[in-house]
C-alpha positions as CSV (number, residue, x, y, z in Angstrom):
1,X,0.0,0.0,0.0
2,X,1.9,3.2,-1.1
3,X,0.5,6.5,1.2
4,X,0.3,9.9,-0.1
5,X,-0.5,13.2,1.5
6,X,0.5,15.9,-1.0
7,X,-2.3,16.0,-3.8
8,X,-0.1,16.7,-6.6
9,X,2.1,13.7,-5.4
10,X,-0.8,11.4,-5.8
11,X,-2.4,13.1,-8.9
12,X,0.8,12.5,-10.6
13,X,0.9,8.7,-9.7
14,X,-2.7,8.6,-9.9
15,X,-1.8,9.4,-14.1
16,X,0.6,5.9,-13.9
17,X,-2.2,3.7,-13.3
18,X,-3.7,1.4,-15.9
19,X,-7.3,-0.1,-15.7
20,X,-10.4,1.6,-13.3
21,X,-9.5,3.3,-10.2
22,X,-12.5,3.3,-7.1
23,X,-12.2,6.1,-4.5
24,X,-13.4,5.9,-0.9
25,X,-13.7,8.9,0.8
26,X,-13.5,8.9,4.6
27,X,-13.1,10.8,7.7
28,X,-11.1,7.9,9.4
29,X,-12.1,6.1,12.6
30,X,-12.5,3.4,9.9
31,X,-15.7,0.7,11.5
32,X,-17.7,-2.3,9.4
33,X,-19.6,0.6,7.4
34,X,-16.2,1.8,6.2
35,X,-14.8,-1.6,5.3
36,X,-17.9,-2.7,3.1
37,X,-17.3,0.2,0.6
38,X,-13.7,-0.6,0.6
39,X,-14.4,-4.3,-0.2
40,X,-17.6,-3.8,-2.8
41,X,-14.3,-1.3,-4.7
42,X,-12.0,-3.6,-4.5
43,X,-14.5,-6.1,-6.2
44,X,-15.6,-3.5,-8.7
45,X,-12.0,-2.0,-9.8
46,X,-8.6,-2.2,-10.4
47,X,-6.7,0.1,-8.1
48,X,-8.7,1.4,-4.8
49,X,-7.4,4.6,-3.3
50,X,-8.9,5.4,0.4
51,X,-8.6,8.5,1.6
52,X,-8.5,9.9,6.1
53,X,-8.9,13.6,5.9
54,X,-11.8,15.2,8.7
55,X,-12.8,18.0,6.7
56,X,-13.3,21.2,8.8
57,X,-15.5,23.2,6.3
58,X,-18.4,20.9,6.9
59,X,-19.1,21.0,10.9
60,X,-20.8,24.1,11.7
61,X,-19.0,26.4,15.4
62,X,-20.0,24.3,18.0
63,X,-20.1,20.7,16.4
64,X,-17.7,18.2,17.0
65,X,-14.9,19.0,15.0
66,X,-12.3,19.0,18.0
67,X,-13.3,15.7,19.4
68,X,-14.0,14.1,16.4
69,X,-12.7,10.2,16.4
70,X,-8.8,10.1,15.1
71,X,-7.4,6.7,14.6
72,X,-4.7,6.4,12.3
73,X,-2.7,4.0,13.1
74,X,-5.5,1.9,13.5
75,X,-6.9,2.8,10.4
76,X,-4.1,2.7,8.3
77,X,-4.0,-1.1,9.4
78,X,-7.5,-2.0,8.4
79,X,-6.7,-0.4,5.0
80,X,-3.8,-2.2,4.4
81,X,-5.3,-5.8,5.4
82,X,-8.1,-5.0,3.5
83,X,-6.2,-4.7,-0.1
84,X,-6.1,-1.1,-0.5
85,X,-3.9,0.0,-3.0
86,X,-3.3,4.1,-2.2
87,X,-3.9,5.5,1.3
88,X,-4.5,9.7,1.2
89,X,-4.0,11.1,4.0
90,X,-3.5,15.3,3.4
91,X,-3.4,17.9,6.2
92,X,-5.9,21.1,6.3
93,X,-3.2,22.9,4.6
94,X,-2.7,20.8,1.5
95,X,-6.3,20.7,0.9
96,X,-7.2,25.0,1.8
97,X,-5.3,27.7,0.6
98,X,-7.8,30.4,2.1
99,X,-8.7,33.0,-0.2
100,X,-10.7,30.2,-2.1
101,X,-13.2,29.7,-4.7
102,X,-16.4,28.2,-3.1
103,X,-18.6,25.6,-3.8
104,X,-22.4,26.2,-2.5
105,X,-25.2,23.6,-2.0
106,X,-28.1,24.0,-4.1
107,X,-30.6,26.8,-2.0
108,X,-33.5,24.3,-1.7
109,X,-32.4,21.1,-1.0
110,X,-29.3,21.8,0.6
111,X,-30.9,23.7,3.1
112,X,-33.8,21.2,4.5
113,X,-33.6,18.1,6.7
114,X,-29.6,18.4,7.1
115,X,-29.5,21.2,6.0
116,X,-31.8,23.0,8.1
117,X,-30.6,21.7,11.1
118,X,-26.9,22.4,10.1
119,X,-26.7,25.2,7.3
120,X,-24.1,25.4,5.7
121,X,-23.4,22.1,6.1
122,X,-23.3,20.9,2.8
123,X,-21.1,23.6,1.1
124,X,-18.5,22.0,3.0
125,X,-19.4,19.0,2.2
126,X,-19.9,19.4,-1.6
127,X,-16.2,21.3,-1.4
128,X,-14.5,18.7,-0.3
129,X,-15.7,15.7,-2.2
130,X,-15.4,17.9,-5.2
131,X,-11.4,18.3,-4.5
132,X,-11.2,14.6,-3.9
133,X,-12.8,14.1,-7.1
134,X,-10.7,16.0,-8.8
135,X,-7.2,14.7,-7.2
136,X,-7.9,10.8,-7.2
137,X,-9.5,11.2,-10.5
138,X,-11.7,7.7,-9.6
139,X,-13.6,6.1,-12.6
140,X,-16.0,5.4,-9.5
141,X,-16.9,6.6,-6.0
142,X,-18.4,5.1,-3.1
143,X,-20.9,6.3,-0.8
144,X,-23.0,4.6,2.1
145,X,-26.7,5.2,1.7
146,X,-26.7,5.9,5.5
147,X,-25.9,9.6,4.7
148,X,-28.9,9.5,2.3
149,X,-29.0,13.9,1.3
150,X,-25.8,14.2,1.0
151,X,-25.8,11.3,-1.6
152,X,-28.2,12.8,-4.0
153,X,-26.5,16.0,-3.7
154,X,-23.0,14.3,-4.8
155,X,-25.0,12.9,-7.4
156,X,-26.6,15.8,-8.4
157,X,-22.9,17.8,-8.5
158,X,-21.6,14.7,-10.6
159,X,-24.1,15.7,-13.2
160,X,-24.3,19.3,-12.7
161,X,-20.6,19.6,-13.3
162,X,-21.0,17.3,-16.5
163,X,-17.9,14.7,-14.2
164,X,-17.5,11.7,-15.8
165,X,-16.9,9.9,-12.1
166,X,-20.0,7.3,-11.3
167,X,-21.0,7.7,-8.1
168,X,-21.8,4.0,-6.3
169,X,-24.7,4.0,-3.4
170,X,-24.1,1.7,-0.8
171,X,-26.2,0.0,1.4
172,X,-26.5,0.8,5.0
173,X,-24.3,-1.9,7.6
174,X,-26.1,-2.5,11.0
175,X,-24.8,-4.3,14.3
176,X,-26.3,-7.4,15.0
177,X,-28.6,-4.6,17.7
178,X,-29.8,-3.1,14.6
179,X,-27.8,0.1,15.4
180,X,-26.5,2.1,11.8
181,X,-22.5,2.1,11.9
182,X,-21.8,5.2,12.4
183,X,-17.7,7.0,13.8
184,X,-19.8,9.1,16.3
185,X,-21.2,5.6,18.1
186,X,-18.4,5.5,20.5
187,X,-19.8,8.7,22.2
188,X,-22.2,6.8,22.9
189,X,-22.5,5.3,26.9
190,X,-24.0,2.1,27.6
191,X,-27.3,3.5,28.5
192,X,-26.8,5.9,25.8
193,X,-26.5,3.4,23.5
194,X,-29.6,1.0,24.2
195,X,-31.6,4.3,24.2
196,X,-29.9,4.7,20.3
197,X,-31.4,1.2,19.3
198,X,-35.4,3.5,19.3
199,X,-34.1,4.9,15.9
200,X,-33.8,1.7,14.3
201,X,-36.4,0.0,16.2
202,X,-38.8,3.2,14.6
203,X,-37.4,2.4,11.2
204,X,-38.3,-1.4,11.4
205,X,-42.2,-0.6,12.1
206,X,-42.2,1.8,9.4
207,X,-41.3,-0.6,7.2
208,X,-44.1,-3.1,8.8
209,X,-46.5,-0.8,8.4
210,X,-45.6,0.0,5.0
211,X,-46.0,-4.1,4.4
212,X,-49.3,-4.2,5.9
213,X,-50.1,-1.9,3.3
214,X,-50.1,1.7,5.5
215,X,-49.1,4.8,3.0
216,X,-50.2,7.6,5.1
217,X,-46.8,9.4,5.6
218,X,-48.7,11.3,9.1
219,X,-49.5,7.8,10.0
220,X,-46.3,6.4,10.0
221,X,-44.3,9.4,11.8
222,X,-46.8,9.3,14.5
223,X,-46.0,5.7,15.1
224,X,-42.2,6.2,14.9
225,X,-42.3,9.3,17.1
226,X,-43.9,7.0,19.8
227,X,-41.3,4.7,19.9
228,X,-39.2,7.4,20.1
229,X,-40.4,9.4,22.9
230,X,-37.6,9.1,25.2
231,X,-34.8,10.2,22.9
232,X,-34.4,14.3,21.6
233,X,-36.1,13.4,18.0
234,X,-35.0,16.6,15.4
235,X,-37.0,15.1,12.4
236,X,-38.8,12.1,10.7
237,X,-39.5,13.0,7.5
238,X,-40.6,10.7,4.5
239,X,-39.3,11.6,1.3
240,X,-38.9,10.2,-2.4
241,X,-35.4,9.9,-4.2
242,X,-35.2,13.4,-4.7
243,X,-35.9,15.0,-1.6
244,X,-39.4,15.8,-1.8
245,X,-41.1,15.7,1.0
246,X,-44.6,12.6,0.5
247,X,-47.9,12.4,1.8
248,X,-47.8,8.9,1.4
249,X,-44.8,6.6,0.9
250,X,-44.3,5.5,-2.8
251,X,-42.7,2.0,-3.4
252,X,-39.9,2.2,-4.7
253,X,-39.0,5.6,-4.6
254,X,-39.1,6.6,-0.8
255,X,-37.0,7.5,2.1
256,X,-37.7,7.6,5.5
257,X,-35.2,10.0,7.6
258,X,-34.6,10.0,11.0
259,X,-32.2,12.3,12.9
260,X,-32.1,12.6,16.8
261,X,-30.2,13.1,19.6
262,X,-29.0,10.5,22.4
263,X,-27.4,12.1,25.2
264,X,-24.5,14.2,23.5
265,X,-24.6,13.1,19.7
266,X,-26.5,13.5,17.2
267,X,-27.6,10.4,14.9
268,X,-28.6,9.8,11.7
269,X,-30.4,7.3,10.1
270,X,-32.9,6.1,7.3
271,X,-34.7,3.4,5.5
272,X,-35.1,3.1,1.7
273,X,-38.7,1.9,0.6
């Protein structure tokens, strides 16, 4: 596994490589969720570059940014027994330069669910995935379904940017609890953590009731909302593949959002229908 932290290093090795290349991009404190989008790109490609870099434009002055799991050494092990070929690790300084062009999320659908709770969220996001793009160069890109918004607004940059990258959804990987993977899950005390199992347990009678037949979008939140009662709930929202909000829940072409607080941290998670 070769390891690069200066962009233009691994640009100009990235040009050296024959066959397809798949990119996964991560924030490190690498878990199951992490390791199942390395894998499917191993599968899928010739050359798999993973790249560790906790991006600060995307949390918001008072998020976690400071605290935010580190694991490198840790991670760099997982990478490296897992087949990855190129390991990107850059510093805030090779990625900013200050004085920057800007990237903005689009003013509707950047700016609800997520990005109503968190404004601005997404330009950071959309910056730095765009850079990432651009250095690795992937002929695909992975992303877990678990961070459902900010999916379909990579997606929606890919083709508004006419970039020739195809962007790979991934499904969402559980513990055997039901609890969504997720870096921020070691926050997360005991007690904490049994009262984190409501979001998923919500999820699954959503989807019961949606096999018995229920479409009634009010119905369903009302129900998930109850099982939720004794965790800080900031929405449930139903809506289709592009972020409309439903009435009812359309097969195939549905997604119901959770976000909500346990304790300190703040968890997200979703089902597709």
């Amino acid at each position: 596994m070769r390891e690069f932290s200066s962009p233009l290093k691994l640009q100009t090795y990235r040009e050296s490589l024959e066959g397809s290349v798949g990119f996964v991009p991560t924030m490190g404190a690498l878990h199951e969720g992490h390791i199942s989008l390395i894998k499917r790109s191993i599968n899928e490609n010739d050359h798999t570059i993973v790249s560790i870099f906790v991006n600060p434009t995307q949390f918001l002055e008072g998020e976690d940014l400071d605290k935010y799991p580190r694991k490198i050494e840790a991670d760099r092990k997982i990478c490296e027994l897992a087949g990855v070929d190129i390991l990107f690790m850059p510093t805030i300084d090779d990625i900013y330069h200050g004085d920057e062009l800007r990237i903005i999320a689009p003013k509707i659908k950047g700016y609800i669910l997520e990005g109503a709770k968190r404004p601005k969220h997404f330009d950071g996001v959309l910056q730095i995935v765009l850079k990432l793009l651009h250095i690795t160069n992937p002929t695909r890109a992975y992303f877990g379904k678990k961070d459902a918004q900010q999916l379909y607004l990579i997606q929606n940059m890919v083709r508004d940017l006419f970039m020739s990258v195809e962007i790979v959804p991934c499904e969402i990987v559980r513990e055997s609890d039901g609890l969504a993977l997720s870096s921020r899950n070691i926050y997360l005390s005991s007690e904490e953590r049994a009262k984190a199992l409501l979001i998923s347990k919500s999820l699954k009678e959503a989807s019961g009731l949606v096999l018995k037949g229920v479409r009634d979008s009010k119905r369903i939140k009302a129900q998930m909302l109850e099982i939720m009662r004794d965790i800080d709930v900031e929405y449930v929202e139903i809506v289709d593949r592009a972020f409309n909000l439903l009435d009812e829940v359309k097969i195939k072409d549905s997604i119901i959002l959770v976000a909500a607080r346990v304790g300190s941290t703040r968890l997200i998670d979703n089902i597709w229908i």
